[in-house]
N, C-alpha and C positions, 0 to 999 in steps of 0.2 A: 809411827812415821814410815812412809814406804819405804822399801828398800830398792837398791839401784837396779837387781833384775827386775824387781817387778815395776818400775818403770820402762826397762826395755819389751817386756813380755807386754804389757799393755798396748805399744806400738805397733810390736809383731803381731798382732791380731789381727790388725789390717793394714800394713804394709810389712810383709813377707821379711823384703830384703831391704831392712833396717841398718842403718849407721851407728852399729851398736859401741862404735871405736868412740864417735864424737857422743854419744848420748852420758857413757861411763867419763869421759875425761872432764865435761859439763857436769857433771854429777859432784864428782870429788873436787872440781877446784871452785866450784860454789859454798861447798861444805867446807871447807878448808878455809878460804877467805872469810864465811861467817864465823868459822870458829863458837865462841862460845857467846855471841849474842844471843839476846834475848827478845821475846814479842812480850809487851805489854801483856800477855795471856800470863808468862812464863815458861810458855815453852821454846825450844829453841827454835832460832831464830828461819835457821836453812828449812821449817819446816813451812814456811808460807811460798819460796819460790819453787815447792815440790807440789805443795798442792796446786798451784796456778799452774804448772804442768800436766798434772793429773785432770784438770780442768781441763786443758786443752786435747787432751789424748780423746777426751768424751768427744769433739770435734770432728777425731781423727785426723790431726794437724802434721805436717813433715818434721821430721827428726829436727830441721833447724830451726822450726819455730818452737818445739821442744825447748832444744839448747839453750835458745833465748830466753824463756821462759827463766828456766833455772839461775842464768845469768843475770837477771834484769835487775838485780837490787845492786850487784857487785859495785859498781862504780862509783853508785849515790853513797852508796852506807860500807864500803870496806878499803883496803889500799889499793885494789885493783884501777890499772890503766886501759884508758884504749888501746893503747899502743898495747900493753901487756897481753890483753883478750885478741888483740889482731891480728900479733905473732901465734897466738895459741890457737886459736880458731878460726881466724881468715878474717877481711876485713868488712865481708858483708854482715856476718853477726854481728862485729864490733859494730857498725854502723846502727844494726837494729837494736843494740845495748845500749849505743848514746842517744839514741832516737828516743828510748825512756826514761833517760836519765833528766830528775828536774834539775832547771836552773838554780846554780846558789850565787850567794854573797848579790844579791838583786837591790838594783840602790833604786827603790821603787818605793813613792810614799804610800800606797796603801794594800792592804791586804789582796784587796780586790784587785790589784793592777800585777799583784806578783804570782797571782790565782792566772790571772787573764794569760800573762808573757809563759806563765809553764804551759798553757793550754795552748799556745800557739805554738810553741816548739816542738811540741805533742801534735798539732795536727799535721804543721810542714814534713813533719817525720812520716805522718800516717800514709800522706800525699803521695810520697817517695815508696812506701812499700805497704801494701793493709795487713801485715803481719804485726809491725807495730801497735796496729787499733785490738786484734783478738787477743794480743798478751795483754797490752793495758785492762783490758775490757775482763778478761781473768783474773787480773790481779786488784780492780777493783773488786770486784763478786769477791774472792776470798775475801778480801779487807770489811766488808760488808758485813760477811757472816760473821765475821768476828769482832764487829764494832763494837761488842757491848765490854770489851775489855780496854777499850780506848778509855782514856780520861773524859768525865761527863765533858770536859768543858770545849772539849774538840770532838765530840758525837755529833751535836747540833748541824756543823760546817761543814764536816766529811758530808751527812747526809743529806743535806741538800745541795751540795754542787754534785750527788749522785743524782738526786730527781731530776735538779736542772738541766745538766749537760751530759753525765755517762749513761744513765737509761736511755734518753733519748737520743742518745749518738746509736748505741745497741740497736735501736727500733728504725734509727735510718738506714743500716747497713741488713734489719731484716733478719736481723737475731734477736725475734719476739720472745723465745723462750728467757731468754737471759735477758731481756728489758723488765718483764714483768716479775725476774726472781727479783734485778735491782730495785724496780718502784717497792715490791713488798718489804724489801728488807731498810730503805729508807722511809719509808713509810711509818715502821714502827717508833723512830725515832724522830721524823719531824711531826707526829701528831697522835702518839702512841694513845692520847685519849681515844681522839677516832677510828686510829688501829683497830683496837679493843673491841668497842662497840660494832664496828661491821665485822670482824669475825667472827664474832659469839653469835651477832643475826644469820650470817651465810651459814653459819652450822649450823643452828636452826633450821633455815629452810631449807637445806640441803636435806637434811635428814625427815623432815618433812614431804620433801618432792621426791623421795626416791621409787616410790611407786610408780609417779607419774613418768619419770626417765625411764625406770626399763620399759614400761609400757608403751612410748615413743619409740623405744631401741628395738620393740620385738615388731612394733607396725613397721620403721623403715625399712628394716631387714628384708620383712615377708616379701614388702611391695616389692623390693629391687629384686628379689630372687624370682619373683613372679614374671617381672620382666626383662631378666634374665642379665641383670649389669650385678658382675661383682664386687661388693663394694663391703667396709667396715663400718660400721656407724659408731660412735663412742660420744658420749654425755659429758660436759665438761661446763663448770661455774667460771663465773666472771673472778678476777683477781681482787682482795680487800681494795686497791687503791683505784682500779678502773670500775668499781662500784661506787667509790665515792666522791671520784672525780666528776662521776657523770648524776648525780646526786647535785653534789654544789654547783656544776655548771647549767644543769635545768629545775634548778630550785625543785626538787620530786624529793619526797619521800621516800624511806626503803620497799612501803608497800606498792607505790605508787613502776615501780622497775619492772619491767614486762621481760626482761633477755638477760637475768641474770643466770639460766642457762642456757647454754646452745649445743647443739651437736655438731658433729665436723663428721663429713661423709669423705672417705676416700677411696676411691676408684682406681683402675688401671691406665686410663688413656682419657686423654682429650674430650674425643668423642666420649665415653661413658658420663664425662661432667654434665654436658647437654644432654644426653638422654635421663640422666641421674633428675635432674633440672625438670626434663619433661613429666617425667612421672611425677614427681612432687606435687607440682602445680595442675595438672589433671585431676588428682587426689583430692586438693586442697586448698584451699581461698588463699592468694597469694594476700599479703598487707602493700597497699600501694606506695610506692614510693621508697621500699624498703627493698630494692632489687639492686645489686651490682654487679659488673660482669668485670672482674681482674683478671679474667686469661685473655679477653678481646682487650683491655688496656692497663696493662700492670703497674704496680706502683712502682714509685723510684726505685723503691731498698728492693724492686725485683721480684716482689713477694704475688704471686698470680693465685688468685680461689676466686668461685662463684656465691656471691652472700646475698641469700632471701630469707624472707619472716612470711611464717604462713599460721592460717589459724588453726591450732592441730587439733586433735583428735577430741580434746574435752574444751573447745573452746578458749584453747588459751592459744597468747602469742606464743610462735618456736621459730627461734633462730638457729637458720643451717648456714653451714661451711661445704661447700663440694670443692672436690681437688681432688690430682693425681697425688702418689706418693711420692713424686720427685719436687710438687707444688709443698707436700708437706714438710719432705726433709728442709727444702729452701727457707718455710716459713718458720722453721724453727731454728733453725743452724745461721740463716742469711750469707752475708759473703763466704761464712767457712763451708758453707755445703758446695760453692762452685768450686768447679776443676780448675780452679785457678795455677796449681801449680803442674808441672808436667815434667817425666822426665827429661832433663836437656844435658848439654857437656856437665861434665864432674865440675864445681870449681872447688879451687883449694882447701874449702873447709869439708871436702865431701861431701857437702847437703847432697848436690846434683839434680836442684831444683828450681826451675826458672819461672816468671812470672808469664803466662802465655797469653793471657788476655785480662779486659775487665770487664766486671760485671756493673749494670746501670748504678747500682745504690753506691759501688768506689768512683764512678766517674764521676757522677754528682759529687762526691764528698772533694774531688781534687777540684773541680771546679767552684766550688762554695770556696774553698780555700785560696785557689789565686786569686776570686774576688773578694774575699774578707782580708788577703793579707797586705793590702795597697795601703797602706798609711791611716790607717787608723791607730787611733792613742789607744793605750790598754783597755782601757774601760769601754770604748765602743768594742772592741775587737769581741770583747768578752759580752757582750749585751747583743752586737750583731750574729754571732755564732749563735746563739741560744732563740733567738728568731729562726735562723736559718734549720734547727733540728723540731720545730715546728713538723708534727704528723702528720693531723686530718687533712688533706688536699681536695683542693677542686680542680677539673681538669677543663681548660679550655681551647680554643682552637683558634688561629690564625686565616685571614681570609684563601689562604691555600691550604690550609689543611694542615697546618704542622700542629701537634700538640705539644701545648704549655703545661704545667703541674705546678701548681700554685698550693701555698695554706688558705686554710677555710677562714674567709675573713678579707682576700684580697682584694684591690683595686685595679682598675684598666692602667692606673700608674705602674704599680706590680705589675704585673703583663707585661709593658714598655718596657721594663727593664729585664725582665726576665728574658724579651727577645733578643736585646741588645742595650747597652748601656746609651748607646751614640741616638737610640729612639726613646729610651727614658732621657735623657737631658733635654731632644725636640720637641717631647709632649704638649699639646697644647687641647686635646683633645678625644673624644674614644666615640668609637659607635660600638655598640651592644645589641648583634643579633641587626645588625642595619639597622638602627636608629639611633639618634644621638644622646649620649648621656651623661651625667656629671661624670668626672673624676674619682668622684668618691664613693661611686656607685660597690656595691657590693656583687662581686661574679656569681655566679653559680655555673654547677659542670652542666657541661655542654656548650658553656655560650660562646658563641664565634665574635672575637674581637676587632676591630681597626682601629689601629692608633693614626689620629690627624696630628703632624710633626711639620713647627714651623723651624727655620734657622734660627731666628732674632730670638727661641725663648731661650729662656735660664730658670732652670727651677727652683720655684720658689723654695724657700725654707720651713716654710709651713706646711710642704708636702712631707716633711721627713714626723709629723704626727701622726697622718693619714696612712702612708704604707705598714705591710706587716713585715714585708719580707728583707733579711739583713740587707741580701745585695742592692735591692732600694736603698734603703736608709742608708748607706755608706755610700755609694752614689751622689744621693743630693748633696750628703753632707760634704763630700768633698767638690764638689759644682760650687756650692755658697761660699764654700771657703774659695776656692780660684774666681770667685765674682766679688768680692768682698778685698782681693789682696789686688785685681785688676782696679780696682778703685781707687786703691790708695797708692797704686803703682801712678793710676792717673793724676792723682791728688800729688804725689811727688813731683810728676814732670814737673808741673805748674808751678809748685814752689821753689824747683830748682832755676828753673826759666826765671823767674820773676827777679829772685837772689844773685843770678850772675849777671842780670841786664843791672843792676843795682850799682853794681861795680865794673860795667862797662866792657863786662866778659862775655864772649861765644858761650853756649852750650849746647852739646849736644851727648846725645846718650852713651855713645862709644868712648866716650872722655871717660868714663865709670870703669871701665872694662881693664885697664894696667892697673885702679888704684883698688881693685876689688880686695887684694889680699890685705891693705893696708886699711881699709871700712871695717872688715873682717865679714863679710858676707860673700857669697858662694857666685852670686849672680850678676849682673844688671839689676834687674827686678824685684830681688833683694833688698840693693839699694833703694829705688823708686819708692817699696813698699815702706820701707821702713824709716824714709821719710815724712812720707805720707800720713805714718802713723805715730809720726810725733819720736821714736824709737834714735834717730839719728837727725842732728841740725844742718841747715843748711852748709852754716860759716863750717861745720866739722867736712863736709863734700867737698864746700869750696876749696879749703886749704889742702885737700888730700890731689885735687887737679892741679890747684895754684900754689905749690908751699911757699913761695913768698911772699903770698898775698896777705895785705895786712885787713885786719877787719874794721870797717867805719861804723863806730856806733853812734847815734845822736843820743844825750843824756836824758832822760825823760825829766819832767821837772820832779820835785819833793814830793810826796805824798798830802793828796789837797786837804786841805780843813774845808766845815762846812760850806766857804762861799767859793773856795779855789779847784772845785768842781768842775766848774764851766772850762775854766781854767785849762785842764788838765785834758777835758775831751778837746779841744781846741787845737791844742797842741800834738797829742796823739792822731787828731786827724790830718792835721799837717805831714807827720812825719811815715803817718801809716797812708798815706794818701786815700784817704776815704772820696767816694767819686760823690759826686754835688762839690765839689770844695774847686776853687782857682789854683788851688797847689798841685793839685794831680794833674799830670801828664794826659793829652787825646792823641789817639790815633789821627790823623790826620783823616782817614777814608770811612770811619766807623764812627767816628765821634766817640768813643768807648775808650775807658780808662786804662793804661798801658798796665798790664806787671798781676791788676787786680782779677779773682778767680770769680768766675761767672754763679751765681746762685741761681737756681732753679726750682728750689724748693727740697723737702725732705723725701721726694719721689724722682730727683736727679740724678746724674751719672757720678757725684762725689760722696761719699761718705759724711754725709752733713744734720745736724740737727739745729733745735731752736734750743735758745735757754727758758727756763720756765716759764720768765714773761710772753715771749715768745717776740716775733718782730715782723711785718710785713712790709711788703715793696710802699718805698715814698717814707719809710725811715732811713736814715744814716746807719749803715750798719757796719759794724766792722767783727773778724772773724780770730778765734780764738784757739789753738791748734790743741785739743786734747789726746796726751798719748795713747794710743791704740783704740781709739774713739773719734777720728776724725775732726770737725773741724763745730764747734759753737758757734751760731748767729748771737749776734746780742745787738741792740739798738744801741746808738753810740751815748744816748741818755741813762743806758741801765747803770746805776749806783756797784753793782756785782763788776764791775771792768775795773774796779780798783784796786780788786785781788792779786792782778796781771801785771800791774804797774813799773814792777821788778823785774817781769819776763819779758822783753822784748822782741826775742827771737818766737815767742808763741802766735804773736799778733801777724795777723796774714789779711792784707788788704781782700778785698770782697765786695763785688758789687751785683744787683738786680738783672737778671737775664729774664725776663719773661715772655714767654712767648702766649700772644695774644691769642691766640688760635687753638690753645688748649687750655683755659684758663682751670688756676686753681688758687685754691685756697690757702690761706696761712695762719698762723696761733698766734693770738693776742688774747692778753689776758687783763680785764677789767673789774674792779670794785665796786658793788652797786650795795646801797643803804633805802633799804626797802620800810613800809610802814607796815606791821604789824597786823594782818587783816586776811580775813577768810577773800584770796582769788589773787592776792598780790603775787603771789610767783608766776601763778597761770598768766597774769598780766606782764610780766616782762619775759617770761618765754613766749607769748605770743607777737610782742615789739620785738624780740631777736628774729622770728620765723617772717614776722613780716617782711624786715630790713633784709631776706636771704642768708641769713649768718646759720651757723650752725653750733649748738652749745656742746662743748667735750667734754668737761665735767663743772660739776658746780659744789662748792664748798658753804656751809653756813656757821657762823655763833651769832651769839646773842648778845651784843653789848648794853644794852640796854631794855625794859618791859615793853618799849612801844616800837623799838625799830628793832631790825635785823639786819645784820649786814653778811652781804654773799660775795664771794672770790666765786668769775666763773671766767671759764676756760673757752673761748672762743675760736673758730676760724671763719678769716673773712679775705675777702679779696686784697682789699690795700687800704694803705691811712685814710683815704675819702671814704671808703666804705663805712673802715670801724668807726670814724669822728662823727657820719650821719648818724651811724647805730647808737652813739652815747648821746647825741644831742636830743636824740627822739625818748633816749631811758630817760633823759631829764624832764623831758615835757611830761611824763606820764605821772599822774595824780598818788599814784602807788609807792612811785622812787621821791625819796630824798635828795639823793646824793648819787651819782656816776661820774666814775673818774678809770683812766689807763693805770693799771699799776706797771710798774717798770723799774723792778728789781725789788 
């Protein structure tokens, strides 16, 4: 186990004038605190926040990220307080202690939602300071290396929410070297058979091609001395798990892998990349299409090199890296390589190191963050982040010229959002390179976008399958939900309106607003919605504005016996005023039924559906309030309304709004008794497409050898349409039998 100088000597290596006061007091009240715990290994326990510091020192990290390092278990796992570390070391440590500290006692029902809430506590942390992200990001890697002493039954989980989300957080922030220790050392464990097998191949052919590398190493060499660029060249194999990543994602073979080695040239300057670049490609057959230029447009995590495939010297593919050495410290260190901290005033803990700017791959991470952290449930938060550290990017452009960076895989939807959320919700359209294109078109880098954005859209929900990128997805999903709760905010007025004209009362929305605390919801809107969705009763409203108000119920009659059916609709339509009826109320100037909620179909402004039989305009219909589900159609004939009989307060008068000028269709459902015969289905599909109906599903059994009978699922205009439709199944030589089912 190191000792406490040689953690301070480690530091002083490269920063001189080290806080050797806080590094030693960090030392001993970590070690004191752990006391006589123990790792799962068996060794003591203070030896895993020494090496996570010793990790960090490889960095060459400030004394205070140091300290933190040492401290970062303190709070979770001993008696140590915030308060206690804030008196001792200042509050900005304690801040970066509790920033790693996971949530306990989590009253979350699933694994996955109390994985997700540490992770998000973990990023708002990182948000606030990216020292947080290199200690975590340490203290993962250790935990790694030492996973084979975990309990099997917790190996499995550790190492794949390392593949999932701590490699590839590592790889956004542009700390390649430490993304590719974690995928290896998860890698062993989530698929140790395939482990195995690619690294017994790679030493294979490593040791097989090592002729062929130096013999590469000694041509690039000569060439760039020859033309006078000083440069290193170094030979370097692809990692077991970016081997066989890209194996299963291109269904290829190991022999079939053309760049499982590459070499990385690095240079002094800028200019030497492009000269490095020119010579190359003079020498040697570039491979088309294998050219990138990351110092003219770098990636997020910051990371800038020039990467070509050219055919080299024995006719094989060779994949080069060209870079300065300040391109290559970045690419392997990522945010820990910038000058991120600087000295500035002393503060109280003596770090006396302030955050002076940021680098692209933290900005991006702060803003992934305030867009992932808006109200999503655990489980998106944690499926949205894991989108969001998506690598491979494509880069495109805006019709002025801004660039986008997108994952490989996105849509002009993605774009929209990516430029703004307020142009992802208006989307209604894209052009691609000036031409117009679906939505769902797939980008490619370079291509110059225009989003066409109306007011009136809302996006659909069916976009949140099509986008790749979280802050899409989280987006829509929260649009569907405020277009979905605006619905049944609308579905509430109606019902309230309807309820207090009933009883000969005003209503109006601000009447909600004093009894808000007494409803027990937060809003107006609240309320609306939650009537709407069935969640809270009218008469429960009413009496909260009217407490004196008594409630009038008409008694429905007993529950019918077969003949007292009719009965029973009769009276319900009486009392529920169903419109055709002399009982319901007319506006005097509309002719239209007072109180009752206008249907427009299942493509209207309410939250509305059919019940199985389904119902269309020119039947009696009356409406059925299902909680959090809006409102059931049923034809005032369906046998199923006698379920309700009891509920009163469910039934919601409802009448036919059509508007002739867009006509559309409606779900009815018929029984047809066919004869047993090669062409009889083709004949009554072709009598539904004659009459313009259109079949949605169709059902068969067999009751008997010579006939069949079929439940099918229709849409039709209205009762003339469907009653043409079954009088013409009747005439046909093929049908037996056509009749409405209805319930």
């Amino acid at each position: 186990m190191m000792r406490q100088y040689e953690l301070v000597e480690r530091v002083q290596r490269y920063k001189p004038d080290v806080n050797e006061a806080l590094l030693n007091k960090a030392y001993v009240y970590a070690m004191q605190k752990h006391g006589h715990q123990r790792r799962a290994s068996g060794d003591p326990y203070f030896s895993h926040p020494l090496e996570v510091a010793a990790i960090l020192t490889e960095m060459h990290l400030d004394e205070a990220t140091i300290a933190v390092a040492l401290l970062h278990d303190t709070i979770e796992d001993t008696t140590a307080t915030r308060q206690e570390i804030d008196e001792l070391f200042g509050p900005d440590i304690g801040r970066l202690v509790e920033g790693l500290t996971k949530l306990k006692r989590l009253d979350l029902v699933s694994k996955k939602a109390e994985q997700a809430e540490n992770l998000r506590k973990l990023l708002l942390a990182i948000s606030e300071d990216v020292r947080v992200l290199l200690v975590k990001l340490a203290d993962r890697l250790h935990n790694m290396r030492t996973l084979q002493h975990v309990p099997e039954s917790k190996r499995l989980r550790i190492a794949e929410e390392t593949m999932e989300i701590y490699a590839p957080l590592a790889g956004r922030m542009g700390m390649q070297d430490m993304r590719e220790e974690l995928e290896e050392l998860a890698f062993r464990f989530v698929n140790p058979d395939a482990y195995r097998t690619v690294t017994e191949r790679l030493s294979g052919f490593v040791e097989k091609s090592r002729p062929v590398i130096e013999e590469i190493e000694k041509t690039l060499s000569a060439m760039f001395a020859e033309n006078g660029i000083k440069a290193s060249v170094k030979g370097r194999q692809k990692k077991p798990w970016s081997v066989f990543r890209k194996m299963e994602a291109k269904a290829l073979s190991f022999e079939q892998l053309s760049d499982i080695i590459g070499f990385r040239v690095v240079v002094e300057s800028v200019a030497d990349c492009y000269r490095a670049l020119g010579a190359i490609h003079t020498t040697w057959q570039m491979v088309p299409g294998r050219f990138k230029d990351y110092i003219s447009i770098p990636k997020q995590n910051d990371y800038r090199s020039i990467h070509t495939t050219i055919v080299g010297p024995s006719r094989q593919r060779v994949e080069l890296q060209i870079r300065t050495h300040e391109m290559d410290r970045v690419a392997e260190y990522g945010v820990a390589a910038h000058s991120i901290y600087k000295d500035g005033p002393k503060r109280p803990n003596g770090a006396g190191y302030t955050i002076s700017s940021e680098t692209n791959a933290y900005a991006w991470l702060r803003r992934t963050i305030e867009s992932l952290a808006e109200g999503d449930n655990p489980e998106d938060f944690l499926e949205n982040t894991k989108l969001e550290l998506f690598q491979d990017q494509v880069f495109c452009f805006t019709p002025k010229g801004m660039l986008i960076a997108l994952p490989r895989g996105a849509t002009p939807i993605d774009f929209a959002y990516a430029v703004h959320t307020d142009v992802g919700d208006t989307c209604v359209g894209a052009k691609v390179n000036k031409r117009v294109m679906p939505l769902m078109t797939e980008l490619q880098n370079g291509d110059e976008v225009e989003i066409i954005r109306s007011k009136a859209q809302v996006p659909p929900a069916a976009w949140e399958s099509v986008v790749v990128t979280g802050k899409a997805r989280s987006a829509i999903r929260r649009a569907t939900k405020m277009a979905i709760r605006k619905q049944y905010s609308g579905l509430g007025i109606r019902i309230l309106e309807r309820a207090f004209e009933r009883s000969d009362k005003a209503f109006t929305k601000e009447m909600l607003k004093p009894v808000l605390l007494r409803l027990a919801r937060k809003d107006i809107d609240d309320v609306l919605a939650a009537v709407g969705r069935g969640e809270l009763s009218s008469a429960d409203v009413m009496k909260a504005v009217y407490p004196g108000i008594k409630e009038e119920r008409v008694a429905l009659p007993p529950k019918p016996r077969e003949e007292g059916w009719s009965k029973l609709r009769n009276a319900a339509s009486m009392l529920f005023q169903i419109p055709g009826l002399s009982s319901a109320r007319k506006d005097k100037q509309s002719g239209k039924d007072i109180g009752a909620l206008p249907i427009r179909g299942v493509r209207g402004d309410l939250p509305v559906q059919f019940a199985p039989e389904g119902a269309v305009p020119g039947d009696r219909i009356v409406g059925i309030l299902q909680p959090g589900a809006g409102i059931t159609i049923y034809p005032i004939q369906s046998p199923s309304l006698m379920a309700f009989d009891d509920q009163p307060e469910r039934w919601i008068d409802v009448r036919w709004d059509i508007d002739e000028e867009k006509k559309e269709r409606f779900p009815a459902r018929i029984s047809v008794t066919a004869i047993n015969s090669p062409g009889s289905l083709a004949d009554i599909a072709q009598v539904v497409a004659a009459n313009d109906a259109n079949i949605h599903s169709l059902s068969m059994v067999r009751p008997a050898p010579d006939f069949t009978e079929m439940v099918i699922d229709l849409e039709v205009w209205d009762l003339k349409h469907l009653n043409r439709l079954i009088s013409q199944l009747k005439d046909n030589g093929a049908v037996s039998e056509a009749k409405r089912v209805n319930g």
